[in-house]
N, CA, C and O atoms as a GROMACS GRO file, in nm:
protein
  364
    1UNK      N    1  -6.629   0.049   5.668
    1UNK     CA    2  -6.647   0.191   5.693
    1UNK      C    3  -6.796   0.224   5.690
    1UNK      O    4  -6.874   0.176   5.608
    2UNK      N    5  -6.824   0.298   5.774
    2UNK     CA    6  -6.958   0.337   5.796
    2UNK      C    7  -7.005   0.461   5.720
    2UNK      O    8  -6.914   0.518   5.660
    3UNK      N    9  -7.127   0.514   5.709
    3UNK     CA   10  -7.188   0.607   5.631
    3UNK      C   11  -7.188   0.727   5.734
    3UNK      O   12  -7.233   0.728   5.848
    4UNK      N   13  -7.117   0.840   5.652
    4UNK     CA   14  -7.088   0.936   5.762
    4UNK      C   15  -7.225   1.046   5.767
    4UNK      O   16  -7.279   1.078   5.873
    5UNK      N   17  -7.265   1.093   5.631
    5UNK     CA   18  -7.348   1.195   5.628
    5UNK      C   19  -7.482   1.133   5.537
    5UNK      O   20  -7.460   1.050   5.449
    6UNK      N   21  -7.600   1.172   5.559
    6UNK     CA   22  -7.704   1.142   5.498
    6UNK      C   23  -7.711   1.096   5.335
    6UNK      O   24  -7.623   1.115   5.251
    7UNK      N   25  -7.812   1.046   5.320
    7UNK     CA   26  -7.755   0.979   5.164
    7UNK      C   27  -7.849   1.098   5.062
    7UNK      O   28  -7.957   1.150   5.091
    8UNK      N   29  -7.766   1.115   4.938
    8UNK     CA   30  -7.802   1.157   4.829
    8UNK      C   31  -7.955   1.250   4.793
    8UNK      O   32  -7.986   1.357   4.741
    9UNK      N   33  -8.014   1.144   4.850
    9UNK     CA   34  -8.155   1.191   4.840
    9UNK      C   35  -8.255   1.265   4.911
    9UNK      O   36  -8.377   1.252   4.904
   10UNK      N   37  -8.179   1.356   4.989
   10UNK     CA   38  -8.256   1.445   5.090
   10UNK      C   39  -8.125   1.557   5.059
   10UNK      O   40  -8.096   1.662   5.117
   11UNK      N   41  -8.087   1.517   4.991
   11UNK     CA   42  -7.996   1.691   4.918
   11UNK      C   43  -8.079   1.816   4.873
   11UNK      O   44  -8.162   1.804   4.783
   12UNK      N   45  -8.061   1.917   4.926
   12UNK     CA   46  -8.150   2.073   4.866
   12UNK      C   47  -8.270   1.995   4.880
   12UNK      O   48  -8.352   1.964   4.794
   13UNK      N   49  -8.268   1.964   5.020
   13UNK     CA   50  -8.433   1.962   5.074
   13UNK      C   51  -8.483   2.095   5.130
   13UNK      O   52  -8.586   2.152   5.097
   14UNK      N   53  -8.396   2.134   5.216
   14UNK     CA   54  -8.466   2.283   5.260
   14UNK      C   55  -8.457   2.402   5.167
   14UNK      O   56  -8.533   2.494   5.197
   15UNK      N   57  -8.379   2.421   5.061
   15UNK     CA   58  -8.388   2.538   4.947
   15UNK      C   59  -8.507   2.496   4.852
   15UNK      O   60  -8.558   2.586   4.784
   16UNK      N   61  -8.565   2.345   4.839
   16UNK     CA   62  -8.657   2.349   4.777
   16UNK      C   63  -8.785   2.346   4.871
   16UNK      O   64  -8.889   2.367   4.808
   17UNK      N   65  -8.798   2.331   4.973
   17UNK     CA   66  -8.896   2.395   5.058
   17UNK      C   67  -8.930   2.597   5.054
   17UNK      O   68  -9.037   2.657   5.044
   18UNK      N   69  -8.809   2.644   5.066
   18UNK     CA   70  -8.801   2.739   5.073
   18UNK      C   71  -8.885   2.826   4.983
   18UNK      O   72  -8.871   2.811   4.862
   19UNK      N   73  -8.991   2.934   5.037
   19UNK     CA   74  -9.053   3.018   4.875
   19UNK      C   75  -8.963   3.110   4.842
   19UNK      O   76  -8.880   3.174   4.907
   20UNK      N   77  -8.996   3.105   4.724
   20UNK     CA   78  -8.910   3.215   4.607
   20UNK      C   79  -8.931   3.341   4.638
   20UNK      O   80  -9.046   3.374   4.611
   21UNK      N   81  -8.864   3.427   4.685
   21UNK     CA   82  -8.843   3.547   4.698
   21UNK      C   83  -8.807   3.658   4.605
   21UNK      O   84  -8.703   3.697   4.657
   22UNK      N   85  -8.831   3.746   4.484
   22UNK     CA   86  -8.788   3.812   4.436
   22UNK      C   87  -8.695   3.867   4.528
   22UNK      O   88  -8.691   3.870   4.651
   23UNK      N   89  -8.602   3.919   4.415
   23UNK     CA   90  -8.474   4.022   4.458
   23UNK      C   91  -8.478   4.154   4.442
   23UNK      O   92  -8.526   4.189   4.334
   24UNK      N   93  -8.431   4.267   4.536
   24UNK     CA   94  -8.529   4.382   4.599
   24UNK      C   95  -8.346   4.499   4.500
   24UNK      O   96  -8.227   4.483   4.470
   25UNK      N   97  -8.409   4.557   4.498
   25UNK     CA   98  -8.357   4.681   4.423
   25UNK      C   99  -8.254   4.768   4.527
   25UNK      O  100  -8.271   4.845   4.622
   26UNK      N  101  -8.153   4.716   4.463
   26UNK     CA  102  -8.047   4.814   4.604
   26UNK      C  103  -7.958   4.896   4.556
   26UNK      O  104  -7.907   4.877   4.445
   27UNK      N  105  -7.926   5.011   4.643
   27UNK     CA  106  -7.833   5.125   4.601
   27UNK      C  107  -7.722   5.081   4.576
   27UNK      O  108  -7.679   4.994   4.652
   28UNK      N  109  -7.656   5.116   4.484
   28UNK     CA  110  -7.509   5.039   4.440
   28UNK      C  111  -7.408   5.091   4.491
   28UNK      O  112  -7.407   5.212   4.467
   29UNK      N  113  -7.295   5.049   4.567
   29UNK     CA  114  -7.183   5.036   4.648
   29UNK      C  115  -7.085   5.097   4.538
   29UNK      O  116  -7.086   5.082   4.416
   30UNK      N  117  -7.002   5.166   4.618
   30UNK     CA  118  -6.929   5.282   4.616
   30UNK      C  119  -6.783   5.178   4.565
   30UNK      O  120  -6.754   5.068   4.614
   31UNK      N  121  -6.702   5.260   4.443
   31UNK     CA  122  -6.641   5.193   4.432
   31UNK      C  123  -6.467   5.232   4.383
   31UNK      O  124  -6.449   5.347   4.345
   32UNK      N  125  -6.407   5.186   4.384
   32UNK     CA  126  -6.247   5.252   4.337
   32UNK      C  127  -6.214   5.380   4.520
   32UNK      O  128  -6.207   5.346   4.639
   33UNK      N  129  -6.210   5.452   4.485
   33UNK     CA  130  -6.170   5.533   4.572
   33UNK      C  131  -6.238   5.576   4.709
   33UNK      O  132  -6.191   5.593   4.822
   34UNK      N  133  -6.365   5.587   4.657
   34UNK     CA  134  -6.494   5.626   4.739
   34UNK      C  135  -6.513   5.488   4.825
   34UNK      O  136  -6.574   5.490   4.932
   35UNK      N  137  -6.451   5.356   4.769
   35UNK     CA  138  -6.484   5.232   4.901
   35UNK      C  139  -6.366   5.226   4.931
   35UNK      O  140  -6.355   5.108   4.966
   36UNK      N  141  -6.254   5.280   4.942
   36UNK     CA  142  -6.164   5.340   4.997
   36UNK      C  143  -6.137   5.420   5.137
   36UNK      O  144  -6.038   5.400   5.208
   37UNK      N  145  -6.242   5.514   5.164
   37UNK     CA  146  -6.267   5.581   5.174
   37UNK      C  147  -6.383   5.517   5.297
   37UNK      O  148  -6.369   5.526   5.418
   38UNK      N  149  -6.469   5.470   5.242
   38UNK     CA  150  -6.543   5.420   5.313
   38UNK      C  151  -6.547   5.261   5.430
   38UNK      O  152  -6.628   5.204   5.504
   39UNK      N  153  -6.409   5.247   5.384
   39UNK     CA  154  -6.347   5.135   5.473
   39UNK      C  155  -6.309   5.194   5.601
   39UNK      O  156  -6.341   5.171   5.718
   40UNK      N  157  -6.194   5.312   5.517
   40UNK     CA  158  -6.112   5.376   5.631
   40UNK      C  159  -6.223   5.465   5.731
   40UNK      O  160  -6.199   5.448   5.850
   41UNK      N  161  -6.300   5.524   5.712
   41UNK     CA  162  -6.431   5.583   5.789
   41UNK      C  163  -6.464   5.428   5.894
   41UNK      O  164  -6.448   5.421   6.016
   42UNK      N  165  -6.498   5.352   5.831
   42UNK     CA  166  -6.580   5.233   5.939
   42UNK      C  167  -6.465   5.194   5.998
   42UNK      O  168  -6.502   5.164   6.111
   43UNK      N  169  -6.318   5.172   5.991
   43UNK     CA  170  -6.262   5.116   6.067
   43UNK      C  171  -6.211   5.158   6.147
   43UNK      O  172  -6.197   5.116   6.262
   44UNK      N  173  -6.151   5.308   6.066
   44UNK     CA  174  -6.097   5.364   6.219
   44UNK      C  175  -6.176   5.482   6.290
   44UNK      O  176  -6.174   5.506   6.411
   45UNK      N  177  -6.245   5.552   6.193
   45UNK     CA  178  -6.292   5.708   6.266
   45UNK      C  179  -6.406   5.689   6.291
   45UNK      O  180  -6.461   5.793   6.328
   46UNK      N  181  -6.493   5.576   6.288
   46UNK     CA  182  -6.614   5.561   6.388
   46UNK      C  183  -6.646   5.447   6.465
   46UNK      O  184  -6.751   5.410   6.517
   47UNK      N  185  -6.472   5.375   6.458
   47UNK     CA  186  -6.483   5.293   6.556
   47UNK      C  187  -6.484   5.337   6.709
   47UNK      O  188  -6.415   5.431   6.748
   48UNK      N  189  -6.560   5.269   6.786
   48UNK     CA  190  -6.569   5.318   6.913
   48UNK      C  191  -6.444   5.231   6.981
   48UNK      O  192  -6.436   5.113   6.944
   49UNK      N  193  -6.339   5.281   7.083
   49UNK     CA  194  -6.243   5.224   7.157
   49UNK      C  195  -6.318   5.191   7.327
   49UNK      O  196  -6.353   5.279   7.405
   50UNK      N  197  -6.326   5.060   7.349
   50UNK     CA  198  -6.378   5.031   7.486
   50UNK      C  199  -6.317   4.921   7.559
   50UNK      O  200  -6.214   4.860   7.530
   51UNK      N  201  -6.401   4.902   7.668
   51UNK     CA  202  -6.330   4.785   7.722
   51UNK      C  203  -6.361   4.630   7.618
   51UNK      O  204  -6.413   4.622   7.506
   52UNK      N  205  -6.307   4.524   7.706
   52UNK     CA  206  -6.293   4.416   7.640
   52UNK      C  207  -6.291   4.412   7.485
   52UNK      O  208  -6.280   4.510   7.411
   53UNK      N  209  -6.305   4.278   7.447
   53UNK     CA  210  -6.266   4.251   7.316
   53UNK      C  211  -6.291   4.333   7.217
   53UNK      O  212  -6.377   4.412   7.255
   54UNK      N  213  -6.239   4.363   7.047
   54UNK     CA  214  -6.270   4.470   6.993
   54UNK      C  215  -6.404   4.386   6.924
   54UNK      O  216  -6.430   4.266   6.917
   55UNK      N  217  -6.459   4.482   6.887
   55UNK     CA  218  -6.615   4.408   6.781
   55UNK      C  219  -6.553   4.419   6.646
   55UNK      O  220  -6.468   4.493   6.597
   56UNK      N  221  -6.589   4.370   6.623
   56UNK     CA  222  -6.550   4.249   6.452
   56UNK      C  223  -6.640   4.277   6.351
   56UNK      O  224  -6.757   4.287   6.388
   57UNK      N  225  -6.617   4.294   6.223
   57UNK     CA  226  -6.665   4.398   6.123
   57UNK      C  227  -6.833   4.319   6.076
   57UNK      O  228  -6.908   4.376   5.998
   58UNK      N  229  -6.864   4.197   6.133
   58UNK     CA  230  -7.006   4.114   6.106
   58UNK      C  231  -7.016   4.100   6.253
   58UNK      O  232  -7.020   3.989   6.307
   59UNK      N  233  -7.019   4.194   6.306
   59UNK     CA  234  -7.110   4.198   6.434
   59UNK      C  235  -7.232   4.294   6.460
   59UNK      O  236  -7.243   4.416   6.446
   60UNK      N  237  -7.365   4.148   6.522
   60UNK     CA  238  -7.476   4.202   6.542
   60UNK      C  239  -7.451   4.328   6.672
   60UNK      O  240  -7.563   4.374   6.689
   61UNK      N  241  -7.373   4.386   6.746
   61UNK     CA  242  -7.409   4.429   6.819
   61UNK      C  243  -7.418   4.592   6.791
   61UNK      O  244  -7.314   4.642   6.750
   62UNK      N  245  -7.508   4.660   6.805
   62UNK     CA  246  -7.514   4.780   6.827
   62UNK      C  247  -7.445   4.905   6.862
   62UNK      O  248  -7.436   4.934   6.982
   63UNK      N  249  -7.396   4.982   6.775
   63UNK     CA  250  -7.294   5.121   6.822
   63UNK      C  251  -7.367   5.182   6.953
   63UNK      O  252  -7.481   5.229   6.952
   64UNK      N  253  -7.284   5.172   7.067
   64UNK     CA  254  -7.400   5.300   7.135
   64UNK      C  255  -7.386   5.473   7.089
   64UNK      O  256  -7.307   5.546   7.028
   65UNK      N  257  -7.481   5.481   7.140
   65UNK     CA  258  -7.537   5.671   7.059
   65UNK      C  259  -7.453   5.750   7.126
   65UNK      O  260  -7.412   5.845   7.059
   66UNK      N  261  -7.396   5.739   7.285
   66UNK     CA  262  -7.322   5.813   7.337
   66UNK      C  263  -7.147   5.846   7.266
   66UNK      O  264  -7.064   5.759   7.244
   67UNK      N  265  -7.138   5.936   7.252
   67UNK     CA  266  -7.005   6.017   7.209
   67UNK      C  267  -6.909   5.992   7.300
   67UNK      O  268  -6.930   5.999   7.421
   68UNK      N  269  -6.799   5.962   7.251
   68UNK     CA  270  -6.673   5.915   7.320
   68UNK      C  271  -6.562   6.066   7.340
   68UNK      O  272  -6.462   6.074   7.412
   69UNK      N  273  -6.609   6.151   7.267
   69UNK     CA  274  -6.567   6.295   7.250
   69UNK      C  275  -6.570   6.388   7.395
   69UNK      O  276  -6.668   6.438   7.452
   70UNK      N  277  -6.434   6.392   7.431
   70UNK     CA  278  -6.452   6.531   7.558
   70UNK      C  279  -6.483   6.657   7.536
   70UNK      O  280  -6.436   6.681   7.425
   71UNK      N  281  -6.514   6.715   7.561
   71UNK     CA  282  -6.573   6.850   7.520
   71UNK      C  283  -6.461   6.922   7.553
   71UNK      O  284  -6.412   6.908   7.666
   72UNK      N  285  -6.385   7.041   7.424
   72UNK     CA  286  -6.283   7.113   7.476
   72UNK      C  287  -6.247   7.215   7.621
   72UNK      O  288  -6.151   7.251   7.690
   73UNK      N  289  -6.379   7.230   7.613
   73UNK     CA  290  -6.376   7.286   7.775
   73UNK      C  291  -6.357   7.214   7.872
   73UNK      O  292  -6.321   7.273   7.974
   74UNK      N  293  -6.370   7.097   7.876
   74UNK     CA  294  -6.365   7.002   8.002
   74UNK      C  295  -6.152   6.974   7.978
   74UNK      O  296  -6.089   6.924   8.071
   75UNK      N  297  -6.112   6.998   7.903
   75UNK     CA  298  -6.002   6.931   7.841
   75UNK      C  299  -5.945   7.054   7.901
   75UNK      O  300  -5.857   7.033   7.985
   76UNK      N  301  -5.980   7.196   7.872
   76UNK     CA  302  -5.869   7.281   7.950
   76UNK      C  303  -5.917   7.353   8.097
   76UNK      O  304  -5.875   7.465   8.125
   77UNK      N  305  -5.973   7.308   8.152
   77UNK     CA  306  -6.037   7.281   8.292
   77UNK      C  307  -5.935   7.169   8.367
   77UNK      O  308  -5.871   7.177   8.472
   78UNK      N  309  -5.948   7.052   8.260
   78UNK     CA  310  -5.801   6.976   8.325
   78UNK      C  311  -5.692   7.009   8.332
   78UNK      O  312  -5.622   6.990   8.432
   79UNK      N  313  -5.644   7.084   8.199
   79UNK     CA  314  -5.526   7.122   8.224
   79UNK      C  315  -5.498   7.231   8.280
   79UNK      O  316  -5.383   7.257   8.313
   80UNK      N  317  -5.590   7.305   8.297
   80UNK     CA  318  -5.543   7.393   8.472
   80UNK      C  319  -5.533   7.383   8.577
   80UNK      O  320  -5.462   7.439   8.660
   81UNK      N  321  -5.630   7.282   8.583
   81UNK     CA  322  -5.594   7.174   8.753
   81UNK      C  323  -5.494   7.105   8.779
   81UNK      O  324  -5.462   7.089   8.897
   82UNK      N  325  -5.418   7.045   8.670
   82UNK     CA  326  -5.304   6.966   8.636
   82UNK      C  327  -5.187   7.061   8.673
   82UNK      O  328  -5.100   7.040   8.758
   83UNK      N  329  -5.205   7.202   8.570
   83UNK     CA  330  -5.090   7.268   8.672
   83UNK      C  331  -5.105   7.391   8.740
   83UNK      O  332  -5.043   7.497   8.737
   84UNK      N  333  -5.219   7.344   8.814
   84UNK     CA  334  -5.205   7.388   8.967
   84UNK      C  335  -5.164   7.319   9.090
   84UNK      O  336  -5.141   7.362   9.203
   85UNK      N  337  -5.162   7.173   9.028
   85UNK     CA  338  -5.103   7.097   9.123
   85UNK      C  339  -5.186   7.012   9.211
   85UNK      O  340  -5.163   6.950   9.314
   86UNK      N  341  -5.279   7.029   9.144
   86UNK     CA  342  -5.394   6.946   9.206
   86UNK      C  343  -5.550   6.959   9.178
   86UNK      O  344  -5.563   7.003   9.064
   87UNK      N  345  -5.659   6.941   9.230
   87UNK     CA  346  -5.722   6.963   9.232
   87UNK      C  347  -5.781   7.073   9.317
   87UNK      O  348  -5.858   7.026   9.401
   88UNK      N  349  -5.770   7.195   9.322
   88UNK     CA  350  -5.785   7.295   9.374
   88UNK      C  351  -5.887   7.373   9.283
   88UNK      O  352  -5.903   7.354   9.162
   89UNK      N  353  -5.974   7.496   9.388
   89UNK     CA  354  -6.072   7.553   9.309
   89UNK      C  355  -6.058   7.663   9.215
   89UNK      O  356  -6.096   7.761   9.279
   90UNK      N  357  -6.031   7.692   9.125
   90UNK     CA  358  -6.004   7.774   9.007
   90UNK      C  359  -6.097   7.921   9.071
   90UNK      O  360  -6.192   7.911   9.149
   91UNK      N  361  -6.056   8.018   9.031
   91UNK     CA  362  -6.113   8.128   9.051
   91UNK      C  363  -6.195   8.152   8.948
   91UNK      O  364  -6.262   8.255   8.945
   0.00000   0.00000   0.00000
């Protein structure tokens, strides 16, 4: 049998290359009810619905800024055209 992975002695070669970084002071995460709360917000009420695949909760990609929201006026503008039977010009 052959030697599959590098030997012993080049173990935590790159963490001991690595410089030491202090650890930076962070706001503390919300917890019991309030990350509750804050799940249901990110998953469903500011998820954006689009085409293709859904984006996945460790994804680099970017929310776009545009609003997925119809404006109520545009909403009953449709539904007067709807039953008028078409698209016809509203008085």
């Amino acid at each position: 049998m052959g030697k599959v992975h590098g030997s012993l002695a080049r173990a935590g070669k790159v963490r001991g290359q690595t410089p030491k970084v202090a650890k930076q002071d962070k706001k503390k995460k919300p917890r019991g009810r309030a990350h509750k709360r804050l799940q249901y917000n990110r998953r469903f009420v500011t998820a954006v619905v689009g085409f293709g695949k859904k984006r996945g909760p460790n994804s680099s990609e970017k929310i776009p800024k545009t609003s997925s929201r119809i404006p109520y006026s545009c909403v009953i503008m449709k539904l007067k055209l709807h039953s008028l039977g078409g698209f016809q010009r509203l008085p």
